[in-house]
N, C-alpha and C positions, 0 to 999 in steps of 0.2 A: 341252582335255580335257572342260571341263564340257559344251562345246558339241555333243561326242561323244557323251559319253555319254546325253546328252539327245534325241540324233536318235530312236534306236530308236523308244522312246515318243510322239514329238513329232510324227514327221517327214508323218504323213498329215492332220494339222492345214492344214499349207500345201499341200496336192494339192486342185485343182480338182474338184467335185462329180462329173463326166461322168469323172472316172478310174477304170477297170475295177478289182474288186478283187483282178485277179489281178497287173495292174500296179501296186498298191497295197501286197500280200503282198510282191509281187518288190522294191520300193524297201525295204520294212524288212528286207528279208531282207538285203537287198547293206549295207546302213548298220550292219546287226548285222554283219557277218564283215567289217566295214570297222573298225569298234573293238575287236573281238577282235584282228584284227591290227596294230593301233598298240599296244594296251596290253598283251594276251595273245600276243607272238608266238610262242612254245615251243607254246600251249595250242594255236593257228590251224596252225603246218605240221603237229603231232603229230594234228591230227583232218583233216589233207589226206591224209595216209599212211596212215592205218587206213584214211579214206571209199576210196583206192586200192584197199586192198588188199580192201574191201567188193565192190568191183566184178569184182577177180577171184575173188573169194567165185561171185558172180552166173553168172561164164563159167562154174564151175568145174558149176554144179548144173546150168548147159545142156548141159555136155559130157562130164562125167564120172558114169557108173552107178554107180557104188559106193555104198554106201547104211551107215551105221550104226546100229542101234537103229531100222531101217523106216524110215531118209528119209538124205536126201543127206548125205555127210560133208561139206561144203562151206554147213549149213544154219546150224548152232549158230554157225562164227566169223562170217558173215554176218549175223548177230542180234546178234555180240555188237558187229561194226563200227558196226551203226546206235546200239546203246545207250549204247556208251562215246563213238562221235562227238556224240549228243546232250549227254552229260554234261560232255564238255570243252567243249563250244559253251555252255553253260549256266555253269561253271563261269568261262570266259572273261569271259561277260559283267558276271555278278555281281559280280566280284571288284574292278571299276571301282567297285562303290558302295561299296565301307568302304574306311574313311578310310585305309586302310595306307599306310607308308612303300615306295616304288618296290623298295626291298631284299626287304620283307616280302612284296610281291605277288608276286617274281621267283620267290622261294625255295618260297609255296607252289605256283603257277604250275609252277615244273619238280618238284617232289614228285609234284602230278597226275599231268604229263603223260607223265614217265616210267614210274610206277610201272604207268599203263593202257597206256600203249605195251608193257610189259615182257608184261603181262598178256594182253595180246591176244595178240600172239607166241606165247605160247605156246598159245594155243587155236587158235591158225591152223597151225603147227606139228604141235598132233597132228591136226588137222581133216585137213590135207591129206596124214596118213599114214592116215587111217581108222580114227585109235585114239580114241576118248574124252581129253577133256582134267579133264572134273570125275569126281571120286570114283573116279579111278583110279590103283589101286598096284599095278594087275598088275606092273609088274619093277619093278625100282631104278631109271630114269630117269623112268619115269611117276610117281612117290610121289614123284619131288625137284620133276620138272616142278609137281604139283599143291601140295607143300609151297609152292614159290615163290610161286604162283599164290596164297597164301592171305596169305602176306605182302606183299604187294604189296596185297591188297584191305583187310588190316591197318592197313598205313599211311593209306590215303585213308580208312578210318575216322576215323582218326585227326585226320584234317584235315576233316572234316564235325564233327567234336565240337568242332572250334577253331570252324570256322562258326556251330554254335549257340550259343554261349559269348559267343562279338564280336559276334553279329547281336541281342543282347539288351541287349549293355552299350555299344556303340558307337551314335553317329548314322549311319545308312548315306544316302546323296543320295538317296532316293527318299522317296516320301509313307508316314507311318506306318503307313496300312493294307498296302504293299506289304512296310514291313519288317516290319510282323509276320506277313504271307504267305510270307515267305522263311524268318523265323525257325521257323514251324510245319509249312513245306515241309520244313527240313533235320532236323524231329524226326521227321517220318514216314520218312525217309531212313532214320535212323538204324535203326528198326523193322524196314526191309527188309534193313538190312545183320544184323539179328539171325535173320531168316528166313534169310536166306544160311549163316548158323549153324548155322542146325535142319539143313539140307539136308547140310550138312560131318557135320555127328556122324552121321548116318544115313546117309552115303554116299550118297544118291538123293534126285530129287526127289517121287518118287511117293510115296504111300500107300494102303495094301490090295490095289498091285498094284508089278508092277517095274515100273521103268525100262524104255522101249522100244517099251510099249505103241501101238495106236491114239490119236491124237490131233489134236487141231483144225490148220485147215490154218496153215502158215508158223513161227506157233507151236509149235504142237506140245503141246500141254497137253494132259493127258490125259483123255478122256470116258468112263474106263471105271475112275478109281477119282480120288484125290485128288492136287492135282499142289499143290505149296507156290511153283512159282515163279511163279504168279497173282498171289500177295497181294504176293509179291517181285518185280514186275515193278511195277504202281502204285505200289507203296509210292514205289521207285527214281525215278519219274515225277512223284512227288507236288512234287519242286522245283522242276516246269515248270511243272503244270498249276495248283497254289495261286497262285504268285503274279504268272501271268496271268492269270486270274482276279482278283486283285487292283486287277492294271493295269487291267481291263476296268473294273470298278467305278468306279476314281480317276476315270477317264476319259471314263464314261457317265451314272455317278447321281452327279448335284451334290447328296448328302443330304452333311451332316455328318461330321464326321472319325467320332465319335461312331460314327454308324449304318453307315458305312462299316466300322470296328473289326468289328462288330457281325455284317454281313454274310461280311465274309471269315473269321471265326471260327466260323459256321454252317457255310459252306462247307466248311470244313477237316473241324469235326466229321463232319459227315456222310460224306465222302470218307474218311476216317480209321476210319469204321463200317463203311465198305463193305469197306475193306480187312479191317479185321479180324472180319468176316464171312466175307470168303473166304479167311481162311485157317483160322479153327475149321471151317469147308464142310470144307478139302483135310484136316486132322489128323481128322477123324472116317470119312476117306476116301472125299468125296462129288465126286465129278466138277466142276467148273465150269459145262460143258456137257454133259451126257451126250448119249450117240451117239445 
C-alpha cells in the first residue's frame, strides 16, 4: 500500500529525461485511478458511472435543442458530472494518507460515494426532463427532489468537517507542507459549502439580476450582474489546486520544511483573497466578467 500510494507523487522520478510530458501526465494519471481503485473501490466505479453518464450529458447537448434558462438542458448535469467526478477522484486519493482503520475509510468512502451518486441523479433526472434541479419547488416532487438534494450535500459537509478536524490532529503520510495544504484546502471547502448556502436561502444564483441571464461560455456565469457560483466554484477546487501546489513545492524547491510551510501558506492566503474577492464582486452585484 505504501508502495501505492507513493507512486502518484514519485513515479516521474524514475521516467527517462526524453519522456514526453504528455506520456508523463498519462503514467500519473493511470497510477492515480490505479490506487483509487485498490483502496477506494465504491469511490473509483461510483466516478465511472457519473463520468458515463457525463458523456451522455455530452450526446445529449449535440442532439437535443431544448434549452433551459438560454443554454442546453443537458449543460448543468454535465458540469455537475465533471465536478463531483473530480471530487470523488480527489477524495479517493486522499483518503489513503490518514492513518484510518480499513472499517473507517470503507464507511466514509461509501457516505461520499452514495450521497454524490444520489445527488447527481437527481440533477440529471430533472436535467433531462428540462426542469431545473436547484431552487426549485414549483410542485411537490421538485421541492422533495431539491430537499434531498440539500441533504445529501448536508452530509458530505459533514464529512469534510471530519477532514478538517483529523487532518490537523492526525499524521497523514505525506510531507507537512502537503498536510497543511490539505488541511487549509478542506477550510476553503468548507467556505464554498457556505456560499452553496447563500445560494439555497435566496433560491438563485445571480444577483441584481435573475437567473438565466447571458453568461460566460460552458460556465455560464453571469456577465450582466453578480453570479455567487464563482467564489463557489474555486472555493470547491481549492482541495485540488492547494495541495498540488504543495506537491509542486515538496518536490521542486529543496528550501527548508520551514520556508516550504511558509510558501504554501502564502499560496493559500492569497487564493483564499481571490476567493473572497469574488464573491463580495458577485453580493454587490458586479459581474465576474462583464459582457
Amino acid at each position: 500500500m505504501e508502495h501505492l500510494t507513493s507512486t502518484f507523487i514519485e513515479s516521474t522520478h524514475s521516467l527517462p529525461e526524453s519522456t514526453s510530458i504528455y506520456s508523463n501526465f498519462k503514467l500519473r494519471l493511470k497510477n492515480l485511478f490505479s490506487i483509487i481503485r485498490s483502496e477506494s473501490p465504491i469511490l473509483y466505479w461510483v466516478t465511472m458511472i457519473i463520468s458515463l453518464l457525463g458523456l451522455v450529458c455530452i450526446l445529449g447537448i449535440l442532439s437535443d435543442e431544448r434549452t433551459l434558462m438560454g443554454v442546453s438542458v443537458w449543460l448543468k448535469p454535465l458540469k455537475f458530472s465533471v465536478s463531483i467526478s473530480i471530487y470523488l477522484i480527489t477524495v479517493g486519493y486522499l483518503i489513503t494518507k490518514y492513518p484510518y482503520s480499513r472499517k473507517k475509510k470503507a464507511i466514509i468512502n461509501h457516505i461520499t460515494a452514495w450521497t454524490l451518486l444520489l445527488e447527481f441523479l437527481v440533477i440529471f433526472f430533472q436535467g433531462s426532463g428540462g426542469v431545473q434541479s436547484h431552487y426549485n419547488i414549483a410542485t411537490p416532487l421538485d421541492g422533495i427532489l431539491f430537499m434531498f438534494m440539500g441533504i445529501f450535500v448536508g452530509i458530505n459537509v459533514l464529512t469534510m468537517v471530519l477532514f478538517v478536524v483529523d487532518t490537523l490532529r492526525l499524521k497523514l503520510k505525506v510531507a507537512k507542507s502537503v498536510q497543511w495544504a490539505i488541511f487549509l484546502g478542506w477550510l476553503i471547502v468548507l467556505f464554498g459549502s457556505w456560499v452553496g448556502g447563500q445560494m439555497i436561502s435566496q433560491l438563485s444564483h445571480s444577483v441584481a439580476v435573475p437567473d438565466g441571464q447571458e453568461g460566460l461560455p460552458l460556465v455560464n456565469w453571469s456577465v450582466n450582474g453578480g453570479d455567487l457560483r464563482v467564489a463557489h466554484f474555486f472555493a470547491l477546487h481549492s482541495i485540488q489546486i492547494i495541495p498540488l501546489f504543495a506537491m509542486w513545492v515538496t518536490k521542486k524547491w529543496k528550501h527548508s520544511q520551514r520556508k516550504q510551510l511558509l510558501i504554501v501558506t502564502l499560496f493559500a492566503f492569497v487564493f483564499a483573497m481571490m476567493i473572497g474577492y469574488v464573491f463580495y464582486q458577485a453580493k454587490q452585484g458586479i459581474p465576474f466578467i462583464a459582457s
